[in-house]
Short mmCIF file of the C-alpha atoms (twelve columns), coordinates in Angstrom:
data_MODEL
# 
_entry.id   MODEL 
# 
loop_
_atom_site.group_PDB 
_atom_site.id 
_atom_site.type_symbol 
_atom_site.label_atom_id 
_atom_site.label_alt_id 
_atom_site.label_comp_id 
_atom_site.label_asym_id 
_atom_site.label_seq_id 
_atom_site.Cartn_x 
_atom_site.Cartn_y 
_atom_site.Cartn_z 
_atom_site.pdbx_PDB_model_num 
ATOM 1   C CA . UNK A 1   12.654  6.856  -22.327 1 
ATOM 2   C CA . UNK A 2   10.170  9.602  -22.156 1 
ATOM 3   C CA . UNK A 3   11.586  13.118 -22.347 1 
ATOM 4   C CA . UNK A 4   10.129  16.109 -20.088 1 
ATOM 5   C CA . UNK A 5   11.193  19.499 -21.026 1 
ATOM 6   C CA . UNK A 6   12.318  21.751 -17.633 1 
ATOM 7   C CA . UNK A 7   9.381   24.112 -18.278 1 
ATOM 8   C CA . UNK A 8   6.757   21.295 -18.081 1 
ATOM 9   C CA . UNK A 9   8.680   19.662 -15.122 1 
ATOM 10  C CA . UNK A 10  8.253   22.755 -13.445 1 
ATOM 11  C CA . UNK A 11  4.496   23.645 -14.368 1 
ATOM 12  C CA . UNK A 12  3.878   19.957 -12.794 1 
ATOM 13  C CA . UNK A 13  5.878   21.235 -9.462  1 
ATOM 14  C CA . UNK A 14  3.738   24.474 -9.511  1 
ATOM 15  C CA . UNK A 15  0.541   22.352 -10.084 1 
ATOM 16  C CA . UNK A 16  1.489   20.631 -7.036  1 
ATOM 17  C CA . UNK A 17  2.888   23.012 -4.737  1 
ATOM 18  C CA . UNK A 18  -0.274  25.589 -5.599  1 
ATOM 19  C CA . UNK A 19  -3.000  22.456 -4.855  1 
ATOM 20  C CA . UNK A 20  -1.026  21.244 -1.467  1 
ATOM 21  C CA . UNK A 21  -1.923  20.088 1.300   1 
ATOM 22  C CA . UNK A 22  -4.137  18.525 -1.539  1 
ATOM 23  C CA . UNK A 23  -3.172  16.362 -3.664  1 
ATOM 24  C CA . UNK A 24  -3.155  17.419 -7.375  1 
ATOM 25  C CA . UNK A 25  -3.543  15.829 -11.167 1 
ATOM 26  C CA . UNK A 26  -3.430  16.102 -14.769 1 
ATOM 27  C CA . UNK A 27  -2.139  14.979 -17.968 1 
ATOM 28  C CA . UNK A 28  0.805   15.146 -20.200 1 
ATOM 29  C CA . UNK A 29  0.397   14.883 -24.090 1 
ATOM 30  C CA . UNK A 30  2.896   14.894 -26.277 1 
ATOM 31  C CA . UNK A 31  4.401   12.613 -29.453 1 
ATOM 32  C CA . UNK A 32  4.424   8.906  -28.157 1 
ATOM 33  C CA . UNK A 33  7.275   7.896  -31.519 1 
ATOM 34  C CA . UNK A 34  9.542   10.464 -30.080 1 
ATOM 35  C CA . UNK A 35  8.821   9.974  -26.658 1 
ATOM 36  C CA . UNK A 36  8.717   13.846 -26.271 1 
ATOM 37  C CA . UNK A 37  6.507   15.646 -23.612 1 
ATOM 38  C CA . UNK A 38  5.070   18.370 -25.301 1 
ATOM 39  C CA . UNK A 39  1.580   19.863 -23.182 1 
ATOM 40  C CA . UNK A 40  0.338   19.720 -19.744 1 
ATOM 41  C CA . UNK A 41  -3.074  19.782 -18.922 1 
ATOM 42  C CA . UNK A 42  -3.910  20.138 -15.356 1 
ATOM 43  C CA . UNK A 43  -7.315  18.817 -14.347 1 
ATOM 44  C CA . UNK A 44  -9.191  19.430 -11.176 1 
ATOM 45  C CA . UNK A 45  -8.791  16.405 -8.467  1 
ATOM 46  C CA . UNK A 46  -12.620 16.271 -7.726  1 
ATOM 47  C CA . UNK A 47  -12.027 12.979 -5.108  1 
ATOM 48  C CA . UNK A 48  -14.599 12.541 -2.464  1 
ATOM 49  C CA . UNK A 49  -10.711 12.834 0.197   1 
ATOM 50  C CA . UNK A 50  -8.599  15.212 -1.937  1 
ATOM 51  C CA . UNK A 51  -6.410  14.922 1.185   1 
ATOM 52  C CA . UNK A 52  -4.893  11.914 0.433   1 
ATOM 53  C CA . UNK A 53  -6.553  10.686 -3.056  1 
ATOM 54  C CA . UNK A 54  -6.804  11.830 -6.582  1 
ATOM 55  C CA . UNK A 55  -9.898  11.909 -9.386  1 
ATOM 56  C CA . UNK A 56  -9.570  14.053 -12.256 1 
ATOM 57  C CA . UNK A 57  -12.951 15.923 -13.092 1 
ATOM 58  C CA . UNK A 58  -14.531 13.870 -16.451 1 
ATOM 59  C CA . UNK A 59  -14.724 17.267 -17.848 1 
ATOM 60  C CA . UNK A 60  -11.514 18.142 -17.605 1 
ATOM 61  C CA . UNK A 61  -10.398 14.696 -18.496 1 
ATOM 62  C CA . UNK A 62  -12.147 14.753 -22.093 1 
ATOM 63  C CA . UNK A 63  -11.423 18.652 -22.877 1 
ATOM 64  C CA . UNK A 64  -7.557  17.395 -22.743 1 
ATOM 65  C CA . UNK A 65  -8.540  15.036 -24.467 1 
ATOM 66  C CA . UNK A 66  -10.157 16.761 -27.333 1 
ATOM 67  C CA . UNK A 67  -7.147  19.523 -27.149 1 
ATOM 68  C CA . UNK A 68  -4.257  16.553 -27.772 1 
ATOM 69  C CA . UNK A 69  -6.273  15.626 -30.539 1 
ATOM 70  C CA . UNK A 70  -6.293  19.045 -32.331 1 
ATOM 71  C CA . UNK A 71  -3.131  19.732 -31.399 1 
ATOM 72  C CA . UNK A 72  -2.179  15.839 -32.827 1 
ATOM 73  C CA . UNK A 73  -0.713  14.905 -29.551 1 
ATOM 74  C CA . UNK A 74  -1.386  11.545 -27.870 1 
ATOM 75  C CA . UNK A 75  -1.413  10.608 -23.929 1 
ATOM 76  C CA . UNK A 76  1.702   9.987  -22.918 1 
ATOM 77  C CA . UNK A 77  1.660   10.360 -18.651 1 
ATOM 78  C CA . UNK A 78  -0.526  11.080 -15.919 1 
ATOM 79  C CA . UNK A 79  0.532   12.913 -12.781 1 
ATOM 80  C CA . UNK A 80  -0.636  13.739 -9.335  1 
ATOM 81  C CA . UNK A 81  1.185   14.807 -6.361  1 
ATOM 82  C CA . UNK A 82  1.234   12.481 -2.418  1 
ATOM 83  C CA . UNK A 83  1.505   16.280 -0.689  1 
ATOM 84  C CA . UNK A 84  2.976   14.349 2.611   1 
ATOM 85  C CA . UNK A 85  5.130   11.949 0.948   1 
ATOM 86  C CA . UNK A 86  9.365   12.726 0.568   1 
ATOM 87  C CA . UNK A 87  9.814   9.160  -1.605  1 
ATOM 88  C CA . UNK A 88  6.991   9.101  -3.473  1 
ATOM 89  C CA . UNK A 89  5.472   5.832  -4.756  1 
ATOM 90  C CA . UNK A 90  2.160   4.430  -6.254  1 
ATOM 91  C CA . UNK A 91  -0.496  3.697  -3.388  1 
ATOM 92  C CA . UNK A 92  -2.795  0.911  -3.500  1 
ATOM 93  C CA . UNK A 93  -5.343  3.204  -4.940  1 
ATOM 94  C CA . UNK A 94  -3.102  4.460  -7.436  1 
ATOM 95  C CA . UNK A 95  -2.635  0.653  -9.011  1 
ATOM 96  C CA . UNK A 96  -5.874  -0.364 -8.698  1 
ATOM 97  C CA . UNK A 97  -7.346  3.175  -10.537 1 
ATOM 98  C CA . UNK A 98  -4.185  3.095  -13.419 1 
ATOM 99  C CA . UNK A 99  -6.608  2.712  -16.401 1 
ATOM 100 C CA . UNK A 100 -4.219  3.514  -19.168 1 
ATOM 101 C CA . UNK A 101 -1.361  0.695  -18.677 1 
ATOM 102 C CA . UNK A 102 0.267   2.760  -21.757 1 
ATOM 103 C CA . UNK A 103 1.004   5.970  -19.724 1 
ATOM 104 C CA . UNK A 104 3.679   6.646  -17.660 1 
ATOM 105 C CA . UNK A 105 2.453   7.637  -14.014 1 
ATOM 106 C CA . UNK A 106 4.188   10.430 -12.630 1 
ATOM 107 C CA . UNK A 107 3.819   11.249 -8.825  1 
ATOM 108 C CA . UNK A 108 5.545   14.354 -7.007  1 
ATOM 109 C CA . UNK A 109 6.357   13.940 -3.412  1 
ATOM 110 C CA . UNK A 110 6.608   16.963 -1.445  1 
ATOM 111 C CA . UNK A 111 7.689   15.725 1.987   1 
ATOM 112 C CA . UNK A 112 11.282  17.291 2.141   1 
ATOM 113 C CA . UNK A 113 12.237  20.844 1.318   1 
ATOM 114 C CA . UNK A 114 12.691  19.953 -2.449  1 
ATOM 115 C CA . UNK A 115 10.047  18.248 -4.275  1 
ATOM 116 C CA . UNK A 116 10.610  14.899 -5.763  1 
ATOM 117 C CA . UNK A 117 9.209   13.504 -9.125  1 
ATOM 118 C CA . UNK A 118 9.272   10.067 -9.985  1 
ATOM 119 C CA . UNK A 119 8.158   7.630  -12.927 1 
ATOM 120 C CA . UNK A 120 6.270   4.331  -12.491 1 
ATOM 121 C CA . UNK A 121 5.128   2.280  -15.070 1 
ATOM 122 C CA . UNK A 122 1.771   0.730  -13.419 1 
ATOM 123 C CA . UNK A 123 -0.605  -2.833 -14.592 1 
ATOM 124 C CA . UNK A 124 -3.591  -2.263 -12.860 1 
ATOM 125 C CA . UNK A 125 -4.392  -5.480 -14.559 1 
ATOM 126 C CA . UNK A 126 -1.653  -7.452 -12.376 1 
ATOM 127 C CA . UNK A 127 -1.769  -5.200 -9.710  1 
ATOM 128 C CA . UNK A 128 2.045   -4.068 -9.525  1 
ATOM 129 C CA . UNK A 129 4.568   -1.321 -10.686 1 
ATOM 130 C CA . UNK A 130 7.940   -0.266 -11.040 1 
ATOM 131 C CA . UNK A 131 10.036  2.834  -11.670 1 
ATOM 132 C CA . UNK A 132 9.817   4.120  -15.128 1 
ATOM 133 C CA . UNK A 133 13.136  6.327  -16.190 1 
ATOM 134 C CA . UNK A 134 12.561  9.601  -17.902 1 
ATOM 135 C CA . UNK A 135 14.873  12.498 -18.828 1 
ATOM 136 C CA . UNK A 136 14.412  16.320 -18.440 1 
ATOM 137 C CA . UNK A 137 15.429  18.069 -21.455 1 
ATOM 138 C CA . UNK A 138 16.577  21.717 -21.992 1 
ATOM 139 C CA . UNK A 139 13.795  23.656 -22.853 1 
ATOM 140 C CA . UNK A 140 15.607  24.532 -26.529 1 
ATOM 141 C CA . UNK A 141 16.127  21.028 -27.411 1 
# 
């Protein structure tokens, strides 16, 4: 079960919040043994309809990249945010785009007055998901 510390949880929430009514995205690096969130690096959603879809910028996608690598970090998630949504869940669009059936894809809903994150594990490959549990740690663990 991946682990999320608070902090990163909330920098995720912020990334969202800040980038609504658009949606937002980014990565989250960390130790894939330990299943330990460590780093989030938020990319700019450069989508033709930022409205209601996501595309991180290549650029930003490979200088995350290159920074898990120095800091010896792997990929463990992706996020993004559906700004409308109060349950969110993967769209069409979300399945068919999941490239990296290792990560866990992480989507914030901000439809009620509390944001929502959830987990999916997602096989673009057979075209389907389901939820994915995770656990937010205290930030001194």
């Amino acid at each position: 079960m991946l682990k999320l510390k608070n902090t990163l949880v909330n920098e995720i929430l912020a990334h969202a919040r800040e980038q609504a009514p658009h949606e937002c995205c980014g990565l989250i690096g960390g130790d894939v043994a330990e299943e330990t969130a460590t780093s989030i690096y938020r990319t700019r959603n450069v989508a033709e309809d930022t409205l209601t879809t996501y595309e991180a910028a290549p650029e930003d996608l490979f200088a995350a990249q290159c920074a898990m690598r120095d800091c010896g970090e792997q990929l463990l998630a992706i996020y993004h945010s559906h700004p409308r949504s109060a349950d969110p869940q993967p769209s069409e669009t979300d399945v068919r785009l999941a490239y990296y059936p290792s990560a866990v894809y992480f989507i914030v809903g901000l439809g009620n007055e509390e944001p929502l994150l959830r987990a999916f594990r997602i096989s673009e490959r057979e075209g389907r998901w389901e939820p994915a549990e995770y656990e937010v740690t205290a930030d001194n663990r």
